[in-house]
C-alpha positions, 0 to 999 in steps of 0.5 A, a space after each residue: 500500500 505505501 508503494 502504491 501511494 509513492 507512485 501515485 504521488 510520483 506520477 502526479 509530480 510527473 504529470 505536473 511538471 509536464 503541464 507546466 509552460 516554459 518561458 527562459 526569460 527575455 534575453 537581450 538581442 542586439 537593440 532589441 529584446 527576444 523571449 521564447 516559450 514551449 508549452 506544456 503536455 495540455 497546451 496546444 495552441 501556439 497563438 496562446 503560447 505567443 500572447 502569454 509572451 507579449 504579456 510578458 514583453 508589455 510588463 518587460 517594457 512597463 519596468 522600464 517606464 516604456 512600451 512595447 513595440 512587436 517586431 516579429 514573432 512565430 509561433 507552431 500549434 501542438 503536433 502528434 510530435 511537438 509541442 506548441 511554441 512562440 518566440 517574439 523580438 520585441 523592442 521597448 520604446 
């Protein structure tokens, strides 16, 4: 029965960490700024991807008592394969 429970709590752990998006911060880029993320196990939508990326950017730029101004951005749906994804370069004016 104790072994039953660690692994339910280990699976639980697993599935967790897997639902979890992964955003590595916005990195400096030339005059510029790029920030990326990778969806989780459940997120399928890059389109959602990208615009928790903008959130991000619009509070980047709000830090530094500026605006934020899109200049490219992609991102890629959730595939049998793949997860969803989305990169933005952005700039704070």
């Amino acid at each position: 029965m104790k072994n039953l429970r660690l692994l339910f709590a280990a699976s639980i752990l697993t599935l967790t960490a897997c639902a979890v998006t992964s955003t590595h911060g916005v990195v400096p880029f030339g005059n510029h700024y790029m920030i990326g993320s990778l969806g989780g196990m459940f997120d399928y939508s890059g389109s959602v991807e990208e615009l928790r990326l903008m959130k991000q950017a619009q509070q980047f730029c709000a830090n530094r008592g500026k605006g934020v101004v899109l200049l490219a951005s992609k991102d890629r749906d959730a595939g049998w394969d793949k997860y969803s994804s989305a990169e933005l370069q952005f700039a704070c004016k």
